[in-house]
N, CA, C and O atoms as a Maestro MAE file, in Angstrom:
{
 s_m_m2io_version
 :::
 2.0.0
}

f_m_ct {
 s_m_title
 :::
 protein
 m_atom[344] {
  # First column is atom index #
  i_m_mmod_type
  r_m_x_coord
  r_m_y_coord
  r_m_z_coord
  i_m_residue_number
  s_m_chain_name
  s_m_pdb_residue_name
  s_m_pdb_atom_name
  i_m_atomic_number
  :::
  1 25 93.071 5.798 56.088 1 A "UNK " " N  " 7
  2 3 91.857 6.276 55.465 1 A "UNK " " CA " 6
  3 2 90.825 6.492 56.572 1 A "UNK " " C  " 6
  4 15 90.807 5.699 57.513 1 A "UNK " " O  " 8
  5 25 89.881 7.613 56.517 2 A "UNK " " N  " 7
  6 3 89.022 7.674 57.124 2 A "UNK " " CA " 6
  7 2 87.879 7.104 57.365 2 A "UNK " " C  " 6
  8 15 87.507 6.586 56.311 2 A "UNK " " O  " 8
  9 25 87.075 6.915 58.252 3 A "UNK " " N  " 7
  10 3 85.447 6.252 58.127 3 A "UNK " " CA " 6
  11 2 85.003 7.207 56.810 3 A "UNK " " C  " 6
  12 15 84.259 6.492 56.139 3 A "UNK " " O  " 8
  13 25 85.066 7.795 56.517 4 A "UNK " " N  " 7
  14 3 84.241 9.094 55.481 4 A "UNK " " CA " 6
  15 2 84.528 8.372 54.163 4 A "UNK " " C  " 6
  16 15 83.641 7.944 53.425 4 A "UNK " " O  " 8
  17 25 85.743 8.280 53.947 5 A "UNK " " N  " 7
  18 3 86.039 7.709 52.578 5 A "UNK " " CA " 6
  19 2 86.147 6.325 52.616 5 A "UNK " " C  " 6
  20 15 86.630 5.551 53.443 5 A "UNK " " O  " 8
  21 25 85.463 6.141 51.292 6 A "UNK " " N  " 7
  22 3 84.983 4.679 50.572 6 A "UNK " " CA " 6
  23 2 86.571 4.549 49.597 6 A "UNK " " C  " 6
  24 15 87.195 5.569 49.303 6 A "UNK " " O  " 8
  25 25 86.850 3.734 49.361 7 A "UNK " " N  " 7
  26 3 87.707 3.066 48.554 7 A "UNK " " CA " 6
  27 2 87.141 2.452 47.483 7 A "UNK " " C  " 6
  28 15 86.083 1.935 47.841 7 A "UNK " " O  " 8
  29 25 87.427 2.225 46.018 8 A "UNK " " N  " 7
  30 3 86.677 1.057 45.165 8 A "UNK " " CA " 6
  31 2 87.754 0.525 44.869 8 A "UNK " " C  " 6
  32 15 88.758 1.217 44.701 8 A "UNK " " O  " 8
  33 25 87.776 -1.164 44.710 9 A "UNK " " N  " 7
  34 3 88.745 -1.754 43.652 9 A "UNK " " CA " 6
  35 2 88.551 -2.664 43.504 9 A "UNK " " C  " 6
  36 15 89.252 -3.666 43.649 9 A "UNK " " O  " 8
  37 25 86.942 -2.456 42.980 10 A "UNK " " N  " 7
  38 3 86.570 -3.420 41.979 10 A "UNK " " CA " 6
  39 2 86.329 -2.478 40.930 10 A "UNK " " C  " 6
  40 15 85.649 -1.454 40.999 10 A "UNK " " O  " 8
  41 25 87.082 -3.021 39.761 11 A "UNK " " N  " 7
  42 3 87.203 -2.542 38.350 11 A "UNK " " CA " 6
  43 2 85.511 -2.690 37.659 11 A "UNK " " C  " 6
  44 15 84.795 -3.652 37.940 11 A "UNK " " O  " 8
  45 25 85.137 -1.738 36.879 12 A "UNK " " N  " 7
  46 3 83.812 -1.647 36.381 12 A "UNK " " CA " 6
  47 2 83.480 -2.855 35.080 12 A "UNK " " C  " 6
  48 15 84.161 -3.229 34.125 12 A "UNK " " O  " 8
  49 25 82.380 -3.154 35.471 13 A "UNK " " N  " 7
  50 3 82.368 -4.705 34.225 13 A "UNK " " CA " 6
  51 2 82.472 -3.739 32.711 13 A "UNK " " C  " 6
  52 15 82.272 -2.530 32.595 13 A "UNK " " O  " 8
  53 25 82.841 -4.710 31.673 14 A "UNK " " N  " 7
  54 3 82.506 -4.451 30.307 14 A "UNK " " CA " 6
  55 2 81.073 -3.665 29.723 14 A "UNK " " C  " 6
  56 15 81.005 -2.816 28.834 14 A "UNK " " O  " 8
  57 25 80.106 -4.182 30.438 15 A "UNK " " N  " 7
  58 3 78.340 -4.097 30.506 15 A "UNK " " CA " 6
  59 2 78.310 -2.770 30.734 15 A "UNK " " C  " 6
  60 15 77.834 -2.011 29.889 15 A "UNK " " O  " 8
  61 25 78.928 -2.224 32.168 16 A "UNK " " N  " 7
  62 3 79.067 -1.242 32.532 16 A "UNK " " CA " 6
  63 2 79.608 0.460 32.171 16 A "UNK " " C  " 6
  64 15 79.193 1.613 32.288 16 A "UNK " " O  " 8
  65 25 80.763 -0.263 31.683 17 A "UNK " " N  " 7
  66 3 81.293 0.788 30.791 17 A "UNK " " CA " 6
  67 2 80.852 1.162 29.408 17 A "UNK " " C  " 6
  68 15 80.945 2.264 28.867 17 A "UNK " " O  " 8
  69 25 80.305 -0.068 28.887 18 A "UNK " " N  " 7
  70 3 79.404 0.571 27.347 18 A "UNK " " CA " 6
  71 2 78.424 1.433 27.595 18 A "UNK " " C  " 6
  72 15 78.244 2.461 26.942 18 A "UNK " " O  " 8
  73 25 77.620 0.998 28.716 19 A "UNK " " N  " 7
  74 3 76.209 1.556 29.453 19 A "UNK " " CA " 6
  75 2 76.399 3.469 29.615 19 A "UNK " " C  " 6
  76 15 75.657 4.360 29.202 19 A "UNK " " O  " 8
  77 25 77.637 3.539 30.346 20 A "UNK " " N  " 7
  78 3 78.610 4.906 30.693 20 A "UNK " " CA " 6
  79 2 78.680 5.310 29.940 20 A "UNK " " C  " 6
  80 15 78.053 6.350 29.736 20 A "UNK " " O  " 8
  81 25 79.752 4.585 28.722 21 A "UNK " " N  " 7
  82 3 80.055 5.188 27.649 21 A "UNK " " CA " 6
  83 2 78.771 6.196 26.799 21 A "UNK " " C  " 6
  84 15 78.868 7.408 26.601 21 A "UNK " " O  " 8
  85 25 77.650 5.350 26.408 22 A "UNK " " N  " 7
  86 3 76.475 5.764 25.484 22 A "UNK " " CA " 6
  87 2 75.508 6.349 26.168 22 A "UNK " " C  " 6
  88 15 74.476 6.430 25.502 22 A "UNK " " O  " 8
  89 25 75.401 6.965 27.657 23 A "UNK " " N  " 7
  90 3 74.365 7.220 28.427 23 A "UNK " " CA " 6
  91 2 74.900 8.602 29.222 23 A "UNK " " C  " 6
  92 15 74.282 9.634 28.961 23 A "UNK " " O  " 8
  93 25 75.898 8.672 30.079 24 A "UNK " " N  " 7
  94 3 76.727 9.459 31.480 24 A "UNK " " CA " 6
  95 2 77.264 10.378 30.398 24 A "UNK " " C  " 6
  96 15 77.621 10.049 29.266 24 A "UNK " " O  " 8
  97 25 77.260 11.548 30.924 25 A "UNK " " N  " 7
  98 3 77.928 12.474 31.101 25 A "UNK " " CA " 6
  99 2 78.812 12.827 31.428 25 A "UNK " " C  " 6
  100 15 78.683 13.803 32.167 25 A "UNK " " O  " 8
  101 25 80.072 12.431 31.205 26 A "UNK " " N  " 7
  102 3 81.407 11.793 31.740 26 A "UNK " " CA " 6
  103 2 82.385 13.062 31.588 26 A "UNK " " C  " 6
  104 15 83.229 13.182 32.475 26 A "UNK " " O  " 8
  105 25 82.359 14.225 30.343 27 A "UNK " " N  " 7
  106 3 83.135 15.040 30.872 27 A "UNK " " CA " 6
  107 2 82.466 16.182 31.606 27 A "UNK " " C  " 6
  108 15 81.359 16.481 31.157 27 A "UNK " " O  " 8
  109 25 82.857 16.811 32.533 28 A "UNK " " N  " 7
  110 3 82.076 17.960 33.240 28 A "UNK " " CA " 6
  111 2 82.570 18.934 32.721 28 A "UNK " " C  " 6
  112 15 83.315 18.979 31.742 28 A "UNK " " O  " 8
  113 25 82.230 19.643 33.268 29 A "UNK " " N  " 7
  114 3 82.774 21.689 33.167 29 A "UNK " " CA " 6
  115 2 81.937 22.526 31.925 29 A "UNK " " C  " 6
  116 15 82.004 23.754 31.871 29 A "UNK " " O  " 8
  117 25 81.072 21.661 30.846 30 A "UNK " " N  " 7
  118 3 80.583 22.266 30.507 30 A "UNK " " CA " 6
  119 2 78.830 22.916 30.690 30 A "UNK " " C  " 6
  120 15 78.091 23.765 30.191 30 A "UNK " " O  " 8
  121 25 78.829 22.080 31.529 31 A "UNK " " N  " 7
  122 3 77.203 22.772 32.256 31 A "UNK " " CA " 6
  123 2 75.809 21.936 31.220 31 A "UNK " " C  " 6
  124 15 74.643 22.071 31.590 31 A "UNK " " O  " 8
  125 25 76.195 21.016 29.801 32 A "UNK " " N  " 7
  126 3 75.401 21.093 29.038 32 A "UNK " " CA " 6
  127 2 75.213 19.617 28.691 32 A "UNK " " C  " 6
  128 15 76.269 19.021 28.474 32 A "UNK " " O  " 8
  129 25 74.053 18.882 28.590 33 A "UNK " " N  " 7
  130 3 74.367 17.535 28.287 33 A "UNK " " CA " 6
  131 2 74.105 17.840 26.886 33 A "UNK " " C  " 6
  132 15 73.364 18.543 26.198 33 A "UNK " " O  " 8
  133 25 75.502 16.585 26.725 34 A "UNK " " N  " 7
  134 3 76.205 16.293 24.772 34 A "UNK " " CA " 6
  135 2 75.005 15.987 24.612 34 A "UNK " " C  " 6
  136 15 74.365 15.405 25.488 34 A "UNK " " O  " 8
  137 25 74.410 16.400 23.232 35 A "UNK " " N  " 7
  138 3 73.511 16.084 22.173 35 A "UNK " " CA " 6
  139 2 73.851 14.338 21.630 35 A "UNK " " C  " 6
  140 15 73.006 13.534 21.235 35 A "UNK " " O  " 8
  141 25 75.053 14.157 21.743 36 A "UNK " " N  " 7
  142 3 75.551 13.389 21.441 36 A "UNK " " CA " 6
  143 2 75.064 11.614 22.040 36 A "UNK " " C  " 6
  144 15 74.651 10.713 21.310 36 A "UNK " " O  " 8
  145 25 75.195 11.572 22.945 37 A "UNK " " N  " 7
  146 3 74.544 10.784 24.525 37 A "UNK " " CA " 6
  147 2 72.896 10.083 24.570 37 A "UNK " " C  " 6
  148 15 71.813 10.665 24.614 37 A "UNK " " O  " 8
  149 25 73.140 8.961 24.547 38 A "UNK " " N  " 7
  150 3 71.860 8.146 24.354 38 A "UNK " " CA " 6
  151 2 70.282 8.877 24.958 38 A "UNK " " C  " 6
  152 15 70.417 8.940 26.180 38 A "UNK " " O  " 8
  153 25 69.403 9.226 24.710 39 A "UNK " " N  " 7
  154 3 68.111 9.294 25.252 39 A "UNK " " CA " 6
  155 2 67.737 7.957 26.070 39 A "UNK " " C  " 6
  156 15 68.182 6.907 25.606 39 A "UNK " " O  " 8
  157 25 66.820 7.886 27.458 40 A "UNK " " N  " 7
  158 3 66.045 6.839 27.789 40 A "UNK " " CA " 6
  159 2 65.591 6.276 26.738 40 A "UNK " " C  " 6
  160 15 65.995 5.125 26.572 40 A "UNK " " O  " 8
  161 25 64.891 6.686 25.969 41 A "UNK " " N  " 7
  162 3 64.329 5.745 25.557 41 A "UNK " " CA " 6
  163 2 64.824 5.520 24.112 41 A "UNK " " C  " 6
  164 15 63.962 4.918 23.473 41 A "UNK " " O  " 8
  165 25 65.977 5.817 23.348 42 A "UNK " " N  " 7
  166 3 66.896 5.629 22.719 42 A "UNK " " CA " 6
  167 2 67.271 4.315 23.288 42 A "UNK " " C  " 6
  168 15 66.942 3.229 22.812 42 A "UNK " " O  " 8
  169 25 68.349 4.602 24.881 43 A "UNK " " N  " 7
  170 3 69.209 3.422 25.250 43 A "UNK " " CA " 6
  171 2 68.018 2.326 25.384 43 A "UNK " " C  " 6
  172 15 68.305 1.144 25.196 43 A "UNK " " O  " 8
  173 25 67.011 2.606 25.627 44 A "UNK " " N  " 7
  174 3 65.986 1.149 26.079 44 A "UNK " " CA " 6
  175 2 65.763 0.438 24.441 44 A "UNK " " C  " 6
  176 15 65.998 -0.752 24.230 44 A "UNK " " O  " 8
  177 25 65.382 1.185 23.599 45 A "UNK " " N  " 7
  178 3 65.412 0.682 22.279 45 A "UNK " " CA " 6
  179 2 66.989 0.006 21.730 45 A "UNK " " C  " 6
  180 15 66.653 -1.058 21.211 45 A "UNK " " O  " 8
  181 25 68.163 0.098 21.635 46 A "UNK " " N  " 7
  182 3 69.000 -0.414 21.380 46 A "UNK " " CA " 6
  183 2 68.959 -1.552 22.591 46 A "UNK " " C  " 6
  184 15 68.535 -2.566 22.037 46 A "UNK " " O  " 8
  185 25 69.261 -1.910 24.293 47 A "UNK " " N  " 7
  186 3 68.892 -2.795 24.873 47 A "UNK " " CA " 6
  187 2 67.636 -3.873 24.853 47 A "UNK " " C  " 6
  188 15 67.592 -4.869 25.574 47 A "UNK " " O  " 8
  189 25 66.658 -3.504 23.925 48 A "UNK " " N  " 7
  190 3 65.783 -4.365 23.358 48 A "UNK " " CA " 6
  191 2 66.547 -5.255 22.199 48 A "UNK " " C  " 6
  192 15 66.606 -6.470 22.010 48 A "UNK " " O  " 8
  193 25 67.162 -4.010 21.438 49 A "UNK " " N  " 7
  194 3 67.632 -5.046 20.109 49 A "UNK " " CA " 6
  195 2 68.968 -6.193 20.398 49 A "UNK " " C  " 6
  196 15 69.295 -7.303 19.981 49 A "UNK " " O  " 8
  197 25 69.426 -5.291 21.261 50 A "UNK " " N  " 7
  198 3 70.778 -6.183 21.801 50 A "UNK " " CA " 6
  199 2 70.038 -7.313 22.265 50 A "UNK " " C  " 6
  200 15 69.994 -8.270 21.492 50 A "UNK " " O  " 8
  201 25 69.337 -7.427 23.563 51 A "UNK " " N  " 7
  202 3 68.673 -8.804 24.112 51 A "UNK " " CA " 6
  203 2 68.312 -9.665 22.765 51 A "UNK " " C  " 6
  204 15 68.674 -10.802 22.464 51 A "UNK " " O  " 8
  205 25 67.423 -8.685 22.009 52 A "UNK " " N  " 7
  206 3 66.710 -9.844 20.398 52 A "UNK " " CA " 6
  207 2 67.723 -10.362 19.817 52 A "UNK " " C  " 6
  208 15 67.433 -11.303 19.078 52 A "UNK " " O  " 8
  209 25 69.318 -9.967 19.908 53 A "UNK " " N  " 7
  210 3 70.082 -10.699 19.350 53 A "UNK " " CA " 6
  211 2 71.043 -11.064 20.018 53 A "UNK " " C  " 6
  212 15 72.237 -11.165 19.734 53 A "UNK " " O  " 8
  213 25 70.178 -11.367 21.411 54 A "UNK " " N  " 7
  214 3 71.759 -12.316 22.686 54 A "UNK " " CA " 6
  215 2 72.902 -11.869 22.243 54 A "UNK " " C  " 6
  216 15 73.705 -12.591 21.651 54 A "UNK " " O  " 8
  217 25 73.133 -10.335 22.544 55 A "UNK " " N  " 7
  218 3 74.084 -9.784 22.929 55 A "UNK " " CA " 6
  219 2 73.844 -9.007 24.343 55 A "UNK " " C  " 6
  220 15 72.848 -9.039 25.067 55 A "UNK " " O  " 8
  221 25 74.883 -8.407 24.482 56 A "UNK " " N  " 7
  222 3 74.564 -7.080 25.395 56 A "UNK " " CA " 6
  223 2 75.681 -5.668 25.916 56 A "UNK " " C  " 6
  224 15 76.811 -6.038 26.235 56 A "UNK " " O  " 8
  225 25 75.559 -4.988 25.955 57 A "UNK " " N  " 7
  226 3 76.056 -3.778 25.976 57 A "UNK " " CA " 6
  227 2 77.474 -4.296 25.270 57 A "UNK " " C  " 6
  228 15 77.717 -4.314 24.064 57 A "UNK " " O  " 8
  229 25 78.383 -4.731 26.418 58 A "UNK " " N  " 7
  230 3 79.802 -4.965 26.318 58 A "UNK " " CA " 6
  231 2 80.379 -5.431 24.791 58 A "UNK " " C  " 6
  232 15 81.551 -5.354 24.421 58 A "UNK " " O  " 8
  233 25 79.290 -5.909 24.052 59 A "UNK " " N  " 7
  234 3 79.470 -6.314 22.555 59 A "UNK " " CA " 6
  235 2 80.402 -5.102 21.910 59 A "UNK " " C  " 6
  236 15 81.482 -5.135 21.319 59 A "UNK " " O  " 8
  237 25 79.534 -4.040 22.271 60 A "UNK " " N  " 7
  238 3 79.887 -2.922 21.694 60 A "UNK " " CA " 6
  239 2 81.064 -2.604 22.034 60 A "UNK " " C  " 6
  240 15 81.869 -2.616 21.103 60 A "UNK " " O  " 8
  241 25 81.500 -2.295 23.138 61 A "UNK " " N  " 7
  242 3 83.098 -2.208 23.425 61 A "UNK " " CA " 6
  243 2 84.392 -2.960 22.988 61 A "UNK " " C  " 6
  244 15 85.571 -2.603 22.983 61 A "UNK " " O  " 8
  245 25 83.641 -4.381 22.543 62 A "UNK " " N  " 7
  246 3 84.610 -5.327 22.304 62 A "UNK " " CA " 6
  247 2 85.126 -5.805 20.829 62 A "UNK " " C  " 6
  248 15 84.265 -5.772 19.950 62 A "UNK " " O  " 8
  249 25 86.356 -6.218 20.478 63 A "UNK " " N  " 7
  250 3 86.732 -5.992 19.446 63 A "UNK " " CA " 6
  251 2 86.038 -6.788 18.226 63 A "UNK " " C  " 6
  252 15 85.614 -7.927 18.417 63 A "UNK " " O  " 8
  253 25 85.935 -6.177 17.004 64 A "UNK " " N  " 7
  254 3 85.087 -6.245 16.348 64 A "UNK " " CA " 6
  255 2 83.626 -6.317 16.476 64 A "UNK " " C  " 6
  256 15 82.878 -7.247 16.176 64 A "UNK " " O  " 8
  257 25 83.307 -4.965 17.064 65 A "UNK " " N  " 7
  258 3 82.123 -4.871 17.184 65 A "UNK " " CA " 6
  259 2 81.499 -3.893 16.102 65 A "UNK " " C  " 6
  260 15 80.446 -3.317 16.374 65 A "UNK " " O  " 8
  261 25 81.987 -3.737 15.146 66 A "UNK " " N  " 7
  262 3 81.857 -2.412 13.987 66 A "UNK " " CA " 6
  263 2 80.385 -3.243 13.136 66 A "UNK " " C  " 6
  264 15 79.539 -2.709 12.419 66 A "UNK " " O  " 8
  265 25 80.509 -4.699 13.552 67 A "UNK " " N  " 7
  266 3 78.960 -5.362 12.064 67 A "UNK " " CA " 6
  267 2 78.076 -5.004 13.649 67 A "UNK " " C  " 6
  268 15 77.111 -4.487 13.086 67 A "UNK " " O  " 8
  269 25 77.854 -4.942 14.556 68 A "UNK " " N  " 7
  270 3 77.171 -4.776 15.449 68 A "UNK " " CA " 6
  271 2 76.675 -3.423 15.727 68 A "UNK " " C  " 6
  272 15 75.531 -3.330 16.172 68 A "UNK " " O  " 8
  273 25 77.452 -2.229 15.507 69 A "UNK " " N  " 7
  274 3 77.288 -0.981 15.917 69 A "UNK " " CA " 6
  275 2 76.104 -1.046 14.202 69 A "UNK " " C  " 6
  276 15 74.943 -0.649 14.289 69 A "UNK " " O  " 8
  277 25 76.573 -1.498 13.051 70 A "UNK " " N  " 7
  278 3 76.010 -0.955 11.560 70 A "UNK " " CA " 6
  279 2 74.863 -1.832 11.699 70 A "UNK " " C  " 6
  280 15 74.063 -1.449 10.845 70 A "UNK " " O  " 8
  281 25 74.289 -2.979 12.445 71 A "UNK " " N  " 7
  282 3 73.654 -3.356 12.685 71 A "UNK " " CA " 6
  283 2 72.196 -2.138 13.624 71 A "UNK " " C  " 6
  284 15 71.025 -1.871 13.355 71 A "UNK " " O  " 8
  285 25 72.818 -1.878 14.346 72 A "UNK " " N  " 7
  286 3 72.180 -0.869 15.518 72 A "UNK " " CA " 6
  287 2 72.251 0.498 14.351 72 A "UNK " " C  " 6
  288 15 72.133 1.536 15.002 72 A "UNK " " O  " 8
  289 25 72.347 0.680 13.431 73 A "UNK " " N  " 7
  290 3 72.131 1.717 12.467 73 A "UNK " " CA " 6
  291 2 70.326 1.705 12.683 73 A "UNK " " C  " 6
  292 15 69.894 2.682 13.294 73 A "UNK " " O  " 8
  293 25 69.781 1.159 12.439 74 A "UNK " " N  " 7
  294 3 68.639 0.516 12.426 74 A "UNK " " CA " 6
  295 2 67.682 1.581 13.404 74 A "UNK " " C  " 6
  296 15 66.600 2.117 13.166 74 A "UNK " " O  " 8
  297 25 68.581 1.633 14.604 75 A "UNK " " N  " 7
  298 3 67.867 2.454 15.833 75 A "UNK " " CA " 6
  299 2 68.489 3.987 16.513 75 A "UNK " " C  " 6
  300 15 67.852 4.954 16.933 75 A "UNK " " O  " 8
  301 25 69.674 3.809 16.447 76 A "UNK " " N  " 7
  302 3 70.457 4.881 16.755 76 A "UNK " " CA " 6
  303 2 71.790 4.849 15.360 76 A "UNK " " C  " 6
  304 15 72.587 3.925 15.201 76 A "UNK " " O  " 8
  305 25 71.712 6.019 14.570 77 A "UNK " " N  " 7
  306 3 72.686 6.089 13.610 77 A "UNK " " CA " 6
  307 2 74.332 5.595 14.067 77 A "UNK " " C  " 6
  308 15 74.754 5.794 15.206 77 A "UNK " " O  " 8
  309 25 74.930 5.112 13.281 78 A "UNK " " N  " 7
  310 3 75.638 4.186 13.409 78 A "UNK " " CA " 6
  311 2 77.392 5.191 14.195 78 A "UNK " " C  " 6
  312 15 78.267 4.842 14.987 78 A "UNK " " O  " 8
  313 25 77.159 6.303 13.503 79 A "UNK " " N  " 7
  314 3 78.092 7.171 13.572 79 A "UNK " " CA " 6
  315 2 78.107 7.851 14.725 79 A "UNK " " C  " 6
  316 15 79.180 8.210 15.210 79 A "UNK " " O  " 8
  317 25 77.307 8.031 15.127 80 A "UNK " " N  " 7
  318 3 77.183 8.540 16.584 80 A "UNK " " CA " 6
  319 2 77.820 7.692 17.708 80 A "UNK " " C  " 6
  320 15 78.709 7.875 18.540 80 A "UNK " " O  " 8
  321 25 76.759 6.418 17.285 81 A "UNK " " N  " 7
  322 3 77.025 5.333 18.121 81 A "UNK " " CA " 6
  323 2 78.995 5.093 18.422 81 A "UNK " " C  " 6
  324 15 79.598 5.024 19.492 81 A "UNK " " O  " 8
  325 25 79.464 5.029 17.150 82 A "UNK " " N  " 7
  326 3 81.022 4.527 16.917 82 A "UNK " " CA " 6
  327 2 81.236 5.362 18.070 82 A "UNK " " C  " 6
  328 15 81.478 4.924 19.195 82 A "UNK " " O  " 8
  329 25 81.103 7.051 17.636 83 A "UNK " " N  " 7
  330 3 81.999 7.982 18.398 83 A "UNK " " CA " 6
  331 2 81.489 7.684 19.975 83 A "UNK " " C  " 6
  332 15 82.393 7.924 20.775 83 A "UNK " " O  " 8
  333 25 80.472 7.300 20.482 84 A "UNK " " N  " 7
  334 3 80.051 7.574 21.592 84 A "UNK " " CA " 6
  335 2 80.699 6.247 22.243 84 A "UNK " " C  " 6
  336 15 80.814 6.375 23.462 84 A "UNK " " O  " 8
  337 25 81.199 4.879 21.698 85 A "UNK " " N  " 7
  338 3 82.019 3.380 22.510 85 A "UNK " " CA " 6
  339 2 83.126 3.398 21.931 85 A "UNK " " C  " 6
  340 15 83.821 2.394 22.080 85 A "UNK " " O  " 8
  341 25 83.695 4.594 21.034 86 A "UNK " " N  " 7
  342 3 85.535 4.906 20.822 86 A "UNK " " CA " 6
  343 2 86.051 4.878 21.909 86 A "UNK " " C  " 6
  344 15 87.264 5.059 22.021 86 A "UNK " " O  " 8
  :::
 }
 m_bond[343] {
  # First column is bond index #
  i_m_from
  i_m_to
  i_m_order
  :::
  1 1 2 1
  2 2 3 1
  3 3 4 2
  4 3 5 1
  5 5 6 1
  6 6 7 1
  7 7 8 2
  8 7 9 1
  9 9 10 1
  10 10 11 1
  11 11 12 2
  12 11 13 1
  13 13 14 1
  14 14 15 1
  15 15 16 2
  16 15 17 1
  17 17 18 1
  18 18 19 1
  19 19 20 2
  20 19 21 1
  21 21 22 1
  22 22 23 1
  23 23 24 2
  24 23 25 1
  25 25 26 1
  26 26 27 1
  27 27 28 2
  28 27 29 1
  29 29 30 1
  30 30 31 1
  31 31 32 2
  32 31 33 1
  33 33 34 1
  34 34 35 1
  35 35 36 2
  36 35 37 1
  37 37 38 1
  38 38 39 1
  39 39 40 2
  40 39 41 1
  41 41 42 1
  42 42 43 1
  43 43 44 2
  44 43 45 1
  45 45 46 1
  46 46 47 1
  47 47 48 2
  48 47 49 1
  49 49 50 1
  50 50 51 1
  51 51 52 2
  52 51 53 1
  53 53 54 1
  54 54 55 1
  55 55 56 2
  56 55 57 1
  57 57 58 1
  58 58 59 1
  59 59 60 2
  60 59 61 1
  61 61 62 1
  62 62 63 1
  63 63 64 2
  64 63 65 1
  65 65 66 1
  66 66 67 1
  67 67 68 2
  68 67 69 1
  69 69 70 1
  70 70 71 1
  71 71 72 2
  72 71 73 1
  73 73 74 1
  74 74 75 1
  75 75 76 2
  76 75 77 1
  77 77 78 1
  78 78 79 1
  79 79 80 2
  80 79 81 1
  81 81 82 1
  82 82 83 1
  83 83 84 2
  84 83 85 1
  85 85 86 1
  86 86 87 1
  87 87 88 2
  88 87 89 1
  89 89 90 1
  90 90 91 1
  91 91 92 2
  92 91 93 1
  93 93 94 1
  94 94 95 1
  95 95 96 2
  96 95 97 1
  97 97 98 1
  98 98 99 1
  99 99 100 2
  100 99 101 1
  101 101 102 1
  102 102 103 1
  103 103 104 2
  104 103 105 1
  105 105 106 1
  106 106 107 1
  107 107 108 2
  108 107 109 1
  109 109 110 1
  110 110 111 1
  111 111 112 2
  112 111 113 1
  113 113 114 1
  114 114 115 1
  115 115 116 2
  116 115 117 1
  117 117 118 1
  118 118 119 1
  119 119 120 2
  120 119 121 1
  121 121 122 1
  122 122 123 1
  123 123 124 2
  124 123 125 1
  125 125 126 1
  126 126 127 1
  127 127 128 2
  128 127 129 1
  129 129 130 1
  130 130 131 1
  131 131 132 2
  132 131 133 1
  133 133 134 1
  134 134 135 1
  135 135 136 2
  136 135 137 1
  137 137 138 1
  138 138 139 1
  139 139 140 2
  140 139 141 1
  141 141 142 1
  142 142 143 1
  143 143 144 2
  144 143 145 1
  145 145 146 1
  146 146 147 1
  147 147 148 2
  148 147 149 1
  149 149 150 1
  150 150 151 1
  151 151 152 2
  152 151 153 1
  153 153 154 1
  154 154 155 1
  155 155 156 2
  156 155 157 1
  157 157 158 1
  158 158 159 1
  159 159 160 2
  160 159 161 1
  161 161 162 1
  162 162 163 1
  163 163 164 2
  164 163 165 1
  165 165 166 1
  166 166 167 1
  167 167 168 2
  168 167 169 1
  169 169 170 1
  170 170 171 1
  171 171 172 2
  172 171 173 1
  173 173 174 1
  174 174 175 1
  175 175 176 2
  176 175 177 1
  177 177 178 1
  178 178 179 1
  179 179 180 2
  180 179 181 1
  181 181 182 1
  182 182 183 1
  183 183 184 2
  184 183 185 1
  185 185 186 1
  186 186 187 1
  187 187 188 2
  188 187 189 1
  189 189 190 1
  190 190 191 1
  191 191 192 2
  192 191 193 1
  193 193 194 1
  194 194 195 1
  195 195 196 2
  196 195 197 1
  197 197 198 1
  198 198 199 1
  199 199 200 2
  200 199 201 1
  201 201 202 1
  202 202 203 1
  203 203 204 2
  204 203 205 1
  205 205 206 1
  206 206 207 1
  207 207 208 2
  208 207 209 1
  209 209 210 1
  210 210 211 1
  211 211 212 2
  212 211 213 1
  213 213 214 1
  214 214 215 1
  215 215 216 2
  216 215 217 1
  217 217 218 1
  218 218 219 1
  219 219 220 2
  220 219 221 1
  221 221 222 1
  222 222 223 1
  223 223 224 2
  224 223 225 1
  225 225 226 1
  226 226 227 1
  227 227 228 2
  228 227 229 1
  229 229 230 1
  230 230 231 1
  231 231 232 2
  232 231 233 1
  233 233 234 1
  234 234 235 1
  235 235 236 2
  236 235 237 1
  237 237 238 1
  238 238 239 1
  239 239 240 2
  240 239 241 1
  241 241 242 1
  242 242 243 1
  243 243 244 2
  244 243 245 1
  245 245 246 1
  246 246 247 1
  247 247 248 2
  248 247 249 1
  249 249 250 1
  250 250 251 1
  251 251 252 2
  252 251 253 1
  253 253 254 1
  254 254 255 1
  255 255 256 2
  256 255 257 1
  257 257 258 1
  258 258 259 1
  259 259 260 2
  260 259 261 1
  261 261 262 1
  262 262 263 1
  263 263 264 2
  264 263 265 1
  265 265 266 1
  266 266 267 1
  267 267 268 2
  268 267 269 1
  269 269 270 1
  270 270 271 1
  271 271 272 2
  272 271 273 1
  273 273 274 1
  274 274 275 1
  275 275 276 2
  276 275 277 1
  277 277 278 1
  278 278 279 1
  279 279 280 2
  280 279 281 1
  281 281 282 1
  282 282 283 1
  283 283 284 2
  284 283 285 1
  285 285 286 1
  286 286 287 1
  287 287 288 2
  288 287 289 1
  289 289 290 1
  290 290 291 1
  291 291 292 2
  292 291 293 1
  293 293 294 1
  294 294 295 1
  295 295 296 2
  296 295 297 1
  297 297 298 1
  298 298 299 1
  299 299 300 2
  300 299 301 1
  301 301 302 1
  302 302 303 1
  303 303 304 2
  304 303 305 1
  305 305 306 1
  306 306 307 1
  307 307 308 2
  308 307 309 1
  309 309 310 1
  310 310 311 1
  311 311 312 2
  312 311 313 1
  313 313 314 1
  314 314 315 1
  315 315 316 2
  316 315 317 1
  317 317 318 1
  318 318 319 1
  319 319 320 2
  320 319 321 1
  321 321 322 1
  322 322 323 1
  323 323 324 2
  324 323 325 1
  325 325 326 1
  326 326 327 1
  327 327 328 2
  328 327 329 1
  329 329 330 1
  330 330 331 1
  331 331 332 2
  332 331 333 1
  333 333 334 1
  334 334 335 1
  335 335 336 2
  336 335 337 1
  337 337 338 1
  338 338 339 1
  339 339 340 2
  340 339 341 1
  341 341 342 1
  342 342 343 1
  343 343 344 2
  :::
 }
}
């Protein structure tokens, strides 16, 4: 490997990947950010409610997190949410 290239292998936390999941722009080629995809201040409002209920992101990824997502109905519709940590 070269000085130029970086290597990773450290695997991305749980926290991390929900964060990705509901925020990044993860597929390219279409030039357009998904409608779909958390707002700032969307994701800061659900990370408020998560902290108010000592959780945090990774909840969402993890199994049985479906009373948690209908919970977060509240701030970001629930259906969106599902499709966006499927």
């Amino acid at each position: 490997m070269s000085t130029s290239q970086t290597e990773i292998d450290t695997p991305i936390s749980a926290n991390t990947q929900a964060i990705l999941l509901l925020t990044a722009p993860l597929i390219t080629g279409r030039g357009e950010h998904s409608k779909e995809l958390l707002t700032a201040g969307e994701y800061a409002k659900l990370a408020r409610f998560l902290r108010h209920k000592e959780c945090q992101p990774a909840d969402l990824v993890a199994a049985g997190a479906s009373e948690l997502v209908l919970e977060l109905g509240k701030i970001v519709n629930s259906d969106r949410l599902q499709r966006l940590v499927a």
